[in-house]
C-alpha positions as a Python dict, from the first residue, in 0.01 Angstrom:
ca = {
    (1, 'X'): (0, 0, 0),
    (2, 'X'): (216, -192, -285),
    (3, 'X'): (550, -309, -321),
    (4, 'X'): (758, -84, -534),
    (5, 'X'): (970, -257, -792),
    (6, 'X'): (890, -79, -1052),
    (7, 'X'): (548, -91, -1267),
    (8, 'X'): (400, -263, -995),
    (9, 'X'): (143, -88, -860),
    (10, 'X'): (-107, -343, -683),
    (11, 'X'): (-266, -172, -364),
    (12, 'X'): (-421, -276, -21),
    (13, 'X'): (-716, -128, 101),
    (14, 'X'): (-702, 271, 173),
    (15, 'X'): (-664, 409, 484),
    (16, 'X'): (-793, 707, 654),
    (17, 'X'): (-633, 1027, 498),
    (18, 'X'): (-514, 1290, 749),
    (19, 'X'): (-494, 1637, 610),
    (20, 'X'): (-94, 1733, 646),
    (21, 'X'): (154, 1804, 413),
    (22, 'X'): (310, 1529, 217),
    (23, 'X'): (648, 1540, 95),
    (24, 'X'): (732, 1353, -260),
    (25, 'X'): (1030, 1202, -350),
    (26, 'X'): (1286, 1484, -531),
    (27, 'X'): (1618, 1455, -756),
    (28, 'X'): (1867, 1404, -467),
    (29, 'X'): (2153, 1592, -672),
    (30, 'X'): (2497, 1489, -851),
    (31, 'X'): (2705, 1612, -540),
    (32, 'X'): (2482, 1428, -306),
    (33, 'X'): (2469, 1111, -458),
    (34, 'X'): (2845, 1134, -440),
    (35, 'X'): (2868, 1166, -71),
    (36, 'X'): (2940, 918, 166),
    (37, 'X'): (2756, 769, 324),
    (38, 'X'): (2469, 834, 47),
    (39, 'X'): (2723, 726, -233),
    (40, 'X'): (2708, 366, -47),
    (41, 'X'): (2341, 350, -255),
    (42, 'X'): (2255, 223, -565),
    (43, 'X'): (2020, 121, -839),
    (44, 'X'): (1960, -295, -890),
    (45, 'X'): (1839, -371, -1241),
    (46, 'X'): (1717, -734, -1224),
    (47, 'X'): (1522, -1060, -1431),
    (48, 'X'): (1187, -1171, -1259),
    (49, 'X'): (1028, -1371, -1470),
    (50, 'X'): (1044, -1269, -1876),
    (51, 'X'): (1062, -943, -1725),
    (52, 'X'): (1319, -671, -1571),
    (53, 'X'): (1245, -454, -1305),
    (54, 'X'): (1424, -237, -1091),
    (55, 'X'): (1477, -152, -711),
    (56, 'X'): (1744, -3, -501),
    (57, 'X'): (1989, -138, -243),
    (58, 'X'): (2294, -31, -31),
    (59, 'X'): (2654, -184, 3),
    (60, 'X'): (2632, -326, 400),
    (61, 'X'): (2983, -471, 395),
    (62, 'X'): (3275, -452, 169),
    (63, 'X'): (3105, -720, -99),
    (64, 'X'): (2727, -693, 31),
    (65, 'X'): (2383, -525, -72),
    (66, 'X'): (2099, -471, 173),
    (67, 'X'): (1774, -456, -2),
    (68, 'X'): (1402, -555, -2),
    (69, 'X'): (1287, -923, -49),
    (70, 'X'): (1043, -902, -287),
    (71, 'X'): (1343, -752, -540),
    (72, 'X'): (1502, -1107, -542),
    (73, 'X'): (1228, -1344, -503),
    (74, 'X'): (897, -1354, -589),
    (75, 'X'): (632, -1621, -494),
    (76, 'X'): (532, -1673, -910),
    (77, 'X'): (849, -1654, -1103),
    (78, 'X'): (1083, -1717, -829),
    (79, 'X'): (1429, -1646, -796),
    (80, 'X'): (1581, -1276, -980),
    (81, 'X'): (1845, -1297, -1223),
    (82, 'X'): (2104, -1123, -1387),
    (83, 'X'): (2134, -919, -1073),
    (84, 'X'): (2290, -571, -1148),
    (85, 'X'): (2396, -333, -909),
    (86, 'X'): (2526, 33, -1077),
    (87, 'X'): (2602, 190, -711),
    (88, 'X'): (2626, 611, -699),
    (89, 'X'): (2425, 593, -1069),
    (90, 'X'): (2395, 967, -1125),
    (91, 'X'): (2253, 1001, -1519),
    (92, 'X'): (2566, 754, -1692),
    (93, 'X'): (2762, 817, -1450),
    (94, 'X'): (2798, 503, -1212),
    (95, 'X'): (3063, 488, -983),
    (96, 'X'): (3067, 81, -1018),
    (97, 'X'): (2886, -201, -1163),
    (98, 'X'): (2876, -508, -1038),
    (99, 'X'): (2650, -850, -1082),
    (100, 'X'): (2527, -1042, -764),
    (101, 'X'): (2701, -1420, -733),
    (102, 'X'): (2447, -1509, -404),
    (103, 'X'): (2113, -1369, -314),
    (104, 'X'): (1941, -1392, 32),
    (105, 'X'): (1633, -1341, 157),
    (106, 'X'): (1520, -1302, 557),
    (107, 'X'): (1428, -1649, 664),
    (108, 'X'): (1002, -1530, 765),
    (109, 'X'): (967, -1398, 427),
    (110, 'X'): (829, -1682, 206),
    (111, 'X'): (522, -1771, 379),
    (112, 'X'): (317, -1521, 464),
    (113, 'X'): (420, -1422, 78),
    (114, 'X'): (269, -1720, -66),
    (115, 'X'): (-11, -1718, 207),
    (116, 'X'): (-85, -1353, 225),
    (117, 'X'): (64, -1186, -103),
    (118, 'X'): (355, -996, -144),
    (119, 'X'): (150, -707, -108),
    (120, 'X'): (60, -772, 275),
    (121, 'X'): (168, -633, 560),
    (122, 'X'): (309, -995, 694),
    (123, 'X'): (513, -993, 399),
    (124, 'X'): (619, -656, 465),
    (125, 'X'): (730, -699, 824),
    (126, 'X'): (984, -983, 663),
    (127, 'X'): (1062, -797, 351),
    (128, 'X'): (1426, -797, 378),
    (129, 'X'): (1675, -916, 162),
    (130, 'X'): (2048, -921, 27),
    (131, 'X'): (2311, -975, -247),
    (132, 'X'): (2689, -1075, -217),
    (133, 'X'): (2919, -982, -507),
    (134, 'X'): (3257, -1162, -603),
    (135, 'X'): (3419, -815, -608),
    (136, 'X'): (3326, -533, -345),
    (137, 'X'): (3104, -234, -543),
    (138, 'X'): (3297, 21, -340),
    (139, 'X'): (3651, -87, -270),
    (140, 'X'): (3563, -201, 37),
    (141, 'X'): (3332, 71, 186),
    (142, 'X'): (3035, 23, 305),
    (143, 'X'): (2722, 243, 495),
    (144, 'X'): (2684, 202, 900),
    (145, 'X'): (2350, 53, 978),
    (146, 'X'): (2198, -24, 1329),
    (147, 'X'): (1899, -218, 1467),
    (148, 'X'): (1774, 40, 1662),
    (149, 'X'): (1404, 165, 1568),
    (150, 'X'): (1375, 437, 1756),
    (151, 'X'): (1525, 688, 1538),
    (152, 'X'): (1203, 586, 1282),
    (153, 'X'): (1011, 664, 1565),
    (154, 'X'): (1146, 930, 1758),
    (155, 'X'): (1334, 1313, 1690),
    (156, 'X'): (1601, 1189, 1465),
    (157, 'X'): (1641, 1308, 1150),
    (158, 'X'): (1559, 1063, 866),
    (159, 'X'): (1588, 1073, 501),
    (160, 'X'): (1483, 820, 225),
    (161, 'X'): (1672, 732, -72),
    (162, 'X'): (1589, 550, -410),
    (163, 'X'): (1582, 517, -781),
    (164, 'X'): (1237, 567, -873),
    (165, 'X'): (1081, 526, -1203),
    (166, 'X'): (769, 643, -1211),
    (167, 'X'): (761, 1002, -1267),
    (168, 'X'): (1135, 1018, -1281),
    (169, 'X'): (1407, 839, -1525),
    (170, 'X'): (1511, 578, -1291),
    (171, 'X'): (1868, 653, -1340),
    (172, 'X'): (1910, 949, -1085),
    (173, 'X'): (1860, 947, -725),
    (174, 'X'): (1599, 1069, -565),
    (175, 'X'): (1527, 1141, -178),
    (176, 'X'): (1218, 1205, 85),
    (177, 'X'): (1187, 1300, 442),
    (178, 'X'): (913, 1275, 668),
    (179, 'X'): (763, 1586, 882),
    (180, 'X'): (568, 1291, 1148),
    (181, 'X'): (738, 1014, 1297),
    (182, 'X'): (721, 667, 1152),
    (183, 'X'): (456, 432, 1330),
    (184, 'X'): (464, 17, 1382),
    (185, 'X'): (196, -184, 1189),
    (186, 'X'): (318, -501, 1234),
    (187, 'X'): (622, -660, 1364),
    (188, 'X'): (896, -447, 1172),
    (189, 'X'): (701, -319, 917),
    (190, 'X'): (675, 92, 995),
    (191, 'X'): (453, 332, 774),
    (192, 'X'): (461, 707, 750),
    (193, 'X'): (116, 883, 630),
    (194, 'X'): (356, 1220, 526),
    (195, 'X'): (593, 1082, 265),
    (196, 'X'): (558, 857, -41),
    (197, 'X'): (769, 656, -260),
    (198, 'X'): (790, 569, -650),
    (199, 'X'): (826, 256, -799),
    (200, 'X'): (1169, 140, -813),
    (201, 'X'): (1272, 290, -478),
    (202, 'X'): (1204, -35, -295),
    (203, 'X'): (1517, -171, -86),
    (204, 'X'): (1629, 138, -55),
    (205, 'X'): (1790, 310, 268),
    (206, 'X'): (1647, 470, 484),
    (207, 'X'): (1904, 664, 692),
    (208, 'X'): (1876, 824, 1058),
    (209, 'X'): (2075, 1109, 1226),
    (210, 'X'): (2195, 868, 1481),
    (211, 'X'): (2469, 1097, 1670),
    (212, 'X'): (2537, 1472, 1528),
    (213, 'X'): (2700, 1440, 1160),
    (214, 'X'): (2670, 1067, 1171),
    (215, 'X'): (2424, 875, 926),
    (216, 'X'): (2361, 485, 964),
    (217, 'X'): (2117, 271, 766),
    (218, 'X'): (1788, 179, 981),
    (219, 'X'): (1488, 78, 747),
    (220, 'X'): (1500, 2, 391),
    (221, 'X'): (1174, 90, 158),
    (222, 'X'): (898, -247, 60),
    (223, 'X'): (595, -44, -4),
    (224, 'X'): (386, 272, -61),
    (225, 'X'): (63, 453, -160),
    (226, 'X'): (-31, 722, -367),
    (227, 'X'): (-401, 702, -247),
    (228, 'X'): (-399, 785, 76),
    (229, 'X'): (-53, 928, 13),
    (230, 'X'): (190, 665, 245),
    (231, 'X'): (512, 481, 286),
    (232, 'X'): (609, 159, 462),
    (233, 'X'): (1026, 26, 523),
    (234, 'X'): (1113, -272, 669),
    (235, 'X'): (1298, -188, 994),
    (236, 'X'): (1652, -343, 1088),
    (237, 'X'): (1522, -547, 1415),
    (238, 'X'): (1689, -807, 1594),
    (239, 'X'): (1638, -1061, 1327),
    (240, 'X'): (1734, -858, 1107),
    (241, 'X'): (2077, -755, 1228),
    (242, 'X'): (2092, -1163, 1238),
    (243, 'X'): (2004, -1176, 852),
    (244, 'X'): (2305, -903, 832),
    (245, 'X'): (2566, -1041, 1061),
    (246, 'X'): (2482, -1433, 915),
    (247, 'X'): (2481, -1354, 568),
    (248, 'X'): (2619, -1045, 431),
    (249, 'X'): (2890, -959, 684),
    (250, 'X'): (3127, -1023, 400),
}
């Protein structure tokens, strides 16, 4: 299991493999990437370090990004910079473009980071982070998102959205969905053995069919495997929906 800013590709040890079908992240599509509440996503370009990576995050309120942790801070270089956020990025085509004034990160995430490695599954269960903006990235919209696991874990309908980079450009969004239910490792840290994720998908959404017709954000992507083929998101618990309604409920 490794985080997934792009190119880097450390990884825990393997699991057991089950024999099922796995399903790969695709090219989501221009009219898709256009639709609400999908259009709400978007790619982060961002400074770590002499380097630049990239992840994916979602506008949460009118001026703020829900995304992973480990996209804004990182236990070596420290804080990101030059925080980008090109939201709807279809090709060149970006819907807005924005730079983050104020990042967050979920209080339990340092820690076990520094203690454990961002590639652990402590980290994991706290990797969960956000940006604010000066100007909102989508006049004021902004996805639905709910602390409820159970859709990762029961019949709902769940799909998985990024900007990966490692077989694809990195400028088009891509999606997944599971065939098996999500399971709990640790805390809020959920894997899935029949999906996986690219590098540069990390922070992004994962949406549930919460009622017929109607999406909300419950998970956002920290990690996955090629070998055993897996995926791990960092649910929206209790503490979560704290980290939300605290800091980006702007």
């Amino acid at each position: 299991m490794r985080k997934l800013a792009t190119f880097i590709c450390t990884l825990l040890a393997a699991m057991p493999l089950i024999a099922q079908d796995v399903s790969y992240p695709e090219l989501f599509g221009k009219d898709s990437t256009q639709k609400f509440p999908y259009s709400m996503t978007g790619q982060l370009i961002f400074t770590s370090g002499r380097s630049d990576f990239q992840g994916t995050g979602t506008t949460i309120y009118g001026r703020s990004v829900l995304t992973a942790a480990h996209n804004l801070w990182d236990a070596q270089t420290g804080w990101s910079t030059n925080v980008e956020f090109n939201r709807a990025r279809y090709g060149r085509k970006i819907d807005s473009q924005v730079f983050a004034r104020r990042l967050f990160v979920y209080g339990g995430y340092a820690a076990p980071t520094i203690r454990y490695g961002a590639d652990s599954s402590r980290a994991f269960a706290n990797d969960l982070g956000g940006l604010r903006f000066s100007s909102a990235p989508a006049n004021g919209s902004f996805a639905g998102w709910s602390p409820d696991n159970t859709p990762l874990t029961g019949d709902a309908y769940n799909i998985a959205l990024g900007y990966g980079a490692d077989t694809h450009s990195g400028d088009e969004l891509l999606f997944v969905t599971p065939s098996l239910n999500f399971y709990q490792t640790r805390g809020a840290f959920f894997e899935n053995d029949s999906l996986t994720f690219e590098g540069g998908m990390s922070g992004g959404p994962v949406f549930a069919e919460v009622e017929p017709g109607e999406f909300r954000v419950v998970a956002v992507i920290v990690a996955g495997s090629d070998d055993p083929p897996s995926g791990g998101v960092r649910a929206i618990n209790d503490g979560g929906a704290r980290f939300i309604r605290t800091y980006l409920q702007y």
